[in-house]
FIMIMI-835131 format. One record per residue (C-alpha): residue number from 1; residue in one letter; chain; x, y, z negated. Coordinates in nm, 2 decimals, always signed. Layout:
BEGIN
{kevo NUM 'a' 'A' {X Y Z}};
...
// end
This chain:
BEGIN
{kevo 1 'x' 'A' {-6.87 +5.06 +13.04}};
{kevo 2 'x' 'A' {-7.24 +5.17 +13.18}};
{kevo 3 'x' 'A' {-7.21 +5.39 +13.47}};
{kevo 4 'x' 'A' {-7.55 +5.51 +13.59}};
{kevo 5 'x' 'A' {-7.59 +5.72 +13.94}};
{kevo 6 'x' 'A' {-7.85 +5.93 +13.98}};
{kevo 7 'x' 'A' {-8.00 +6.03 +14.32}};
{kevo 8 'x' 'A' {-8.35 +6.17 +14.42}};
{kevo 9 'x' 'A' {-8.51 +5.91 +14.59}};
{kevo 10 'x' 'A' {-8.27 +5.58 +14.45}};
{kevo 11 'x' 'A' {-8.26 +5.51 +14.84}};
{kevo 12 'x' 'A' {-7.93 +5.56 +14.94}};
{kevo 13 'x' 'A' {-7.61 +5.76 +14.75}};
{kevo 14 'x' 'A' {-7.69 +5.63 +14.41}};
{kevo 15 'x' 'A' {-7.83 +5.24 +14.51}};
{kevo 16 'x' 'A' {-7.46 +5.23 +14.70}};
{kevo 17 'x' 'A' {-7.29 +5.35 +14.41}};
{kevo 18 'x' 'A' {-7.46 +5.15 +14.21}};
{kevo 19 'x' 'A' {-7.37 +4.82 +14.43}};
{kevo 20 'x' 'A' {-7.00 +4.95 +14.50}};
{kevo 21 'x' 'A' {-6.95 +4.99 +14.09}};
{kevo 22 'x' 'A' {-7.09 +4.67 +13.97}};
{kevo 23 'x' 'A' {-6.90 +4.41 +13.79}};
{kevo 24 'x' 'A' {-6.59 +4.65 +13.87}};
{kevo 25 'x' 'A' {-6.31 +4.62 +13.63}};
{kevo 26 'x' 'A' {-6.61 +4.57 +13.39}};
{kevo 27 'x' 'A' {-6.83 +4.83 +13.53}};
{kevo 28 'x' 'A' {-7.21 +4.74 +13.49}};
{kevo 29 'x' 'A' {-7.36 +4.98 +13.71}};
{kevo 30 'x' 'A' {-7.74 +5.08 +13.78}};
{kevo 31 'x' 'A' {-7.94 +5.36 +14.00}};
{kevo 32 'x' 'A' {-8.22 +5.56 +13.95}};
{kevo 33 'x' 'A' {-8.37 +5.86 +14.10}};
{kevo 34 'x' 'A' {-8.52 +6.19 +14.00}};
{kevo 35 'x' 'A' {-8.83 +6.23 +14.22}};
{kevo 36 'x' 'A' {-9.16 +6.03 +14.16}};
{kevo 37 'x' 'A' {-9.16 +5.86 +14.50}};
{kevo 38 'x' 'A' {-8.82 +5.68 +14.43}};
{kevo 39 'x' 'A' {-8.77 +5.33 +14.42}};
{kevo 40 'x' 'A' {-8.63 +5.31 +14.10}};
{kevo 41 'x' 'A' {-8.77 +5.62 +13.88}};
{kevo 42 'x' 'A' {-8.55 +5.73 +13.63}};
{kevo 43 'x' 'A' {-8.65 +5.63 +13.27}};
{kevo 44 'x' 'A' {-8.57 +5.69 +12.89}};
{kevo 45 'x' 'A' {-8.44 +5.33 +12.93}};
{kevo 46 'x' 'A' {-8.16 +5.42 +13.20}};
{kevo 47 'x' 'A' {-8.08 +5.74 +12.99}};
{kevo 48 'x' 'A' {-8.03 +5.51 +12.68}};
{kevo 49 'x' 'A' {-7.87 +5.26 +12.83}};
{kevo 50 'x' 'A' {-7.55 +5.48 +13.02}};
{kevo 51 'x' 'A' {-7.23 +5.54 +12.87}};
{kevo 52 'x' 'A' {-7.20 +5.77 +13.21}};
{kevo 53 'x' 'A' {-7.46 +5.92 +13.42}};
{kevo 54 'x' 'A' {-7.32 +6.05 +13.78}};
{kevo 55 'x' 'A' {-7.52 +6.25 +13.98}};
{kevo 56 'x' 'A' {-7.51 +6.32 +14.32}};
{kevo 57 'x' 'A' {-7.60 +6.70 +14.32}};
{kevo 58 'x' 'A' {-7.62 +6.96 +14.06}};
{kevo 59 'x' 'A' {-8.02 +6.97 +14.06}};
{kevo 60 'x' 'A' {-8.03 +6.58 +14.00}};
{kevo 61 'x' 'A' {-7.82 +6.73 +13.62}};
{kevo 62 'x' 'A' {-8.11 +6.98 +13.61}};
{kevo 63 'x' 'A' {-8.41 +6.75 +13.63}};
{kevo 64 'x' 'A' {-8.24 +6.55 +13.36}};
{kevo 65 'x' 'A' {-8.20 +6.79 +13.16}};
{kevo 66 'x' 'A' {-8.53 +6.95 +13.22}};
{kevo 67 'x' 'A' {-8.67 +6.57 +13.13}};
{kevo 68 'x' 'A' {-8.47 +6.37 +12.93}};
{kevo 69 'x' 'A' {-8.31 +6.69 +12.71}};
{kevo 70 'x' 'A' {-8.23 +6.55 +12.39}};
{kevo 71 'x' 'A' {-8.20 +6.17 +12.49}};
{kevo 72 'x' 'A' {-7.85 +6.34 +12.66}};
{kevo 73 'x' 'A' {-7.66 +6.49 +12.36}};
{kevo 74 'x' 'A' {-7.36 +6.31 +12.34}};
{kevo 75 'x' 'A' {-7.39 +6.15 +12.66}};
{kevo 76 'x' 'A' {-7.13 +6.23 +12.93}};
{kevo 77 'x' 'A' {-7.29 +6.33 +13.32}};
{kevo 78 'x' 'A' {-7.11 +6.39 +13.61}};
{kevo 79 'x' 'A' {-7.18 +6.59 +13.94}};
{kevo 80 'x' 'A' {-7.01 +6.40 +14.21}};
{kevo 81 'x' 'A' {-7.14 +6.62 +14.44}};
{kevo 82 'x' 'A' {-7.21 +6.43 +14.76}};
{kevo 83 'x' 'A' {-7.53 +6.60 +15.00}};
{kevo 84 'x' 'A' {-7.82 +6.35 +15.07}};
{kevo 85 'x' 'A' {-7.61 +6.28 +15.42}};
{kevo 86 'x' 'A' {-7.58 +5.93 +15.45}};
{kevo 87 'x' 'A' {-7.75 +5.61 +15.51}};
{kevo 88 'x' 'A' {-7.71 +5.30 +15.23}};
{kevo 89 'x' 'A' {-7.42 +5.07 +15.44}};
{kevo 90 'x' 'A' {-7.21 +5.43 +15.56}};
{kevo 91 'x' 'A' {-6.89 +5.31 +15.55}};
{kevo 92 'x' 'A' {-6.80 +5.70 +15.44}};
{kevo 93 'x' 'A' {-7.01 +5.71 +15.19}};
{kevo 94 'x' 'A' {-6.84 +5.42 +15.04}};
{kevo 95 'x' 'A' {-6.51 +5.55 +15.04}};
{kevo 96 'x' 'A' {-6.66 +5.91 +14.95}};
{kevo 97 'x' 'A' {-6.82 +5.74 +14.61}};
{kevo 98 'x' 'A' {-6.50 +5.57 +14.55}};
{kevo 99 'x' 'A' {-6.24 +5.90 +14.60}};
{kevo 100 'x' 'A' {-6.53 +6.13 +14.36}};
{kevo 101 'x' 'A' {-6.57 +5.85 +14.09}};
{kevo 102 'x' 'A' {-6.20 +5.80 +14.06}};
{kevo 103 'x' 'A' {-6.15 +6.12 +13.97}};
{kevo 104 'x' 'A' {-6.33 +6.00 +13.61}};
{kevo 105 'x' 'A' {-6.23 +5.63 +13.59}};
{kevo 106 'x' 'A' {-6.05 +5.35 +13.72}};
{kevo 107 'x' 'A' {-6.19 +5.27 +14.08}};
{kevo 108 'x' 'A' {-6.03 +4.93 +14.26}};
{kevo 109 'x' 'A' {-5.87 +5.01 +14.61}};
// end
């Protein structure tokens, strides 16, 4: 399964995600973000490429809607709703990512 996470800047939330998820129980995991200064800018590609795309806040959903619109039908995206609060190595943020994406597949303990 392709999980994508989705921040705004791909500095933080989503590149932790994305190295938390990664070869987990299969996972392949990648991050992006929304905004044109972030590291890794969301593309068509990423969008293709997800069987899942979490987001971090509800605007991150908007701005792919607003973008991406028809590239999501049929494509399943998830607010894990976690605020721009943290720092890449948080050890909360870790176990934050891991207790919201549980709630939507299996996350090793």
């Amino acid at each position: 399964m392709k999980l994508l996470f989705i921040c705004s800047k791909n500095k933080w939330r989503s590149p932790r995600a994305e190295k938390v998820f990664h070869r987990f129980n299969g996972y392949d995991a990648r991050s992006a973000g929304t905004e044109d200064g972030a590291r890794v800018k969301v593309t068509n590609g990423h969008i293709g490429w997800a069987d899942i795309i979490f987001v971090m806040e509800k605007k991150h959903a908007r701005r792919l809607k607003d973008k991406f619109g028809p590239l999501l039908v049929g494509k399943t995206i998830l607010n894990l709703d976690i605020p721009d609060d943290y720092r890449y190595m948080d050890e909360d943020l870790i176990e934050l990512l891991k207790n919201r994406v549980s709630e939507y597949i299996e996350v090793p303990r």
